[in-house]
N, C-alpha and C positions, 0 to 999 in steps of 0.2 A: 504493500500500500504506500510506505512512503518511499519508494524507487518512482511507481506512478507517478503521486505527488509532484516530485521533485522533476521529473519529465516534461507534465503539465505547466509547470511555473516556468522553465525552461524556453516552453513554448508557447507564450503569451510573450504577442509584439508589442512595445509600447512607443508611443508617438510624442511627442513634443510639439508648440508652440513658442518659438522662438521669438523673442520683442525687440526690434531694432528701434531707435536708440537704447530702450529704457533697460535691456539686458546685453546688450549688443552695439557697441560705439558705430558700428559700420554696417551694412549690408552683407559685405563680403565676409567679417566675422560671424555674422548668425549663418551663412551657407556654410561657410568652414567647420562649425561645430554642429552643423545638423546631419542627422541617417534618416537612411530611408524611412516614406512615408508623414516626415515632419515638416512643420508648417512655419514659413520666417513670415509674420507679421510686421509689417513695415510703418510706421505711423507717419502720417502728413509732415513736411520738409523736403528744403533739396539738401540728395546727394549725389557731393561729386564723386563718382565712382568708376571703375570699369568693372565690373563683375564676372567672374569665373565663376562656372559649375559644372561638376562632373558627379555629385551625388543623385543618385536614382532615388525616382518619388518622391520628390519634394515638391510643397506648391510656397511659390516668392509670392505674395500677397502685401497690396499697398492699401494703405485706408479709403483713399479715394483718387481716380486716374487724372482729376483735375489738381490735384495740389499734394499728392507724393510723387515727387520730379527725380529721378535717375540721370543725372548731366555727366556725359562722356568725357568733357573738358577737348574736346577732341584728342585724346591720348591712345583711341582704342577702340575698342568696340564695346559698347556700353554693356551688351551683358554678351556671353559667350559661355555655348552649352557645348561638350564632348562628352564621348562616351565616357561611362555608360550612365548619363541624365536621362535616362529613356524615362516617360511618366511624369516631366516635370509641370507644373503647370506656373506662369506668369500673370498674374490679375492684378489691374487697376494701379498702372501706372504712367506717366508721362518719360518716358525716353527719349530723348534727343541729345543732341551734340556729338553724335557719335564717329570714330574715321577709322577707317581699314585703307590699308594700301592695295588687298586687294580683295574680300568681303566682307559682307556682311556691318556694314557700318555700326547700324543699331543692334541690330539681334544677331550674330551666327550661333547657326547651329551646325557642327559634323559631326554626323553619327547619330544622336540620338530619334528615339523612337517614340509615337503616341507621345507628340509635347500639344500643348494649350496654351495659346496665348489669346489672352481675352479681357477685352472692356479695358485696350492700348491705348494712347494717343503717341505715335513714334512719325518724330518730325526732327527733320536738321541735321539728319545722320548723313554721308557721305561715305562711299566707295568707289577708290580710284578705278577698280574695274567691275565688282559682282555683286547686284543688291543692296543699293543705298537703305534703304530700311530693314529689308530682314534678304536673312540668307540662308535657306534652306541647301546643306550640301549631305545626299548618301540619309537625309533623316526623313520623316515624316510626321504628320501634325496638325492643328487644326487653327485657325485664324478665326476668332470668333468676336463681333462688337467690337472692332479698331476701329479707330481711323490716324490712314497712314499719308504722310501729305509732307513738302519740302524735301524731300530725300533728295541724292542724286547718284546715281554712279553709269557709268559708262554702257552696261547693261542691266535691266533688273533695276531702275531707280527705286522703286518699292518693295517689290519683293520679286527676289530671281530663288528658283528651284531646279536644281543642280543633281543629277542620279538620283534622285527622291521619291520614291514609289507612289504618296498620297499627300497633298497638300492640299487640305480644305477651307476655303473661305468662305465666311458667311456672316451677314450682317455687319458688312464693314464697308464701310468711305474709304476709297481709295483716289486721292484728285493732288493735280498739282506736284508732283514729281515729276524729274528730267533727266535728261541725259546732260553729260559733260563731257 
């Protein structure tokens, strides 16, 4: 009985909600200390940031996509998923300032699989050659309630999809993006 026991407790997943600033000086610190399945709550503010993630099942959640702002500073790419972020989900933020030399200005993604990004405003992001807004390379994903606008890059000013199996968009504004 208590082998079971101990088996069963073993096997109970547990999740976390992570609080940026108020537990988390950064963004990028509450993704660093999160596993899968847990949740970085982001509260209203700008940050300047570039973002990396490579933790599978995590949702990055902003308070609201008008006034939690993610500013690239143009150093990078404002946030940047690889494997294995398969499952991640991105809600209610403002992204812009973003630059790649050559994708993915605002958003890249390579690699990952079933991401969400949803209820965006990604504007102001630039790519010297692939996807000034978002950059779908080898992932798949769903684009749900953005609106994507001032991007630019050479190909793909909004969003370019690169080897990528399924890229869904729906209920999104996409206006006012250019090539350069």
């Amino acid at each position: 009985m208590n082998k079971l026991l101990s088996i069963l407790l073993l096997s109970i997943t547990f999740t976390a909600t992570l609080l940026v600033p108020e537990e988390y000086s950064t963004i990028q610190l509450g993704v660093d200390a999160s596993s899968n399945g847990d949740t970085i709550f982001v509260s209203s503010g700008t940050y300047y940031e570039n973002i990396y993630i490579t933790t599978e099942n995590i949702s990055l959640i902003g308070e609201n996509k008008e006034t939690t702002i993610i500013d690239g500073g143009l150093n990078g790419h404002v946030i940047k998923l690889e494997n294995p972020a398969h499952q991640t989900e991105i809600s209610n933020f403002t992204i812009r300032n973003g630059y790649s030399s050559h994708g993915g200005g605002g958003i890249e993604s390579n690699g990952p699989e079933d991401l969400l990004f949803k209820n965006l405003i990604i504007h102001d992001n630039f790519a010297s050659n692939y996807g000034g807004g978002i950059r779908f390379e080898s992932s798949s994903g769903t684009i749900d309630s953005c609106e994507i606008f001032n991007n630019e890059a050479e190909r793909g000013s909004a969003i370019l999809s690169c080897n990528s199996e399924i890229v869904e968009i729906k209920n999104s504004i996409i206006r006012n993006n250019g090539a350069c």
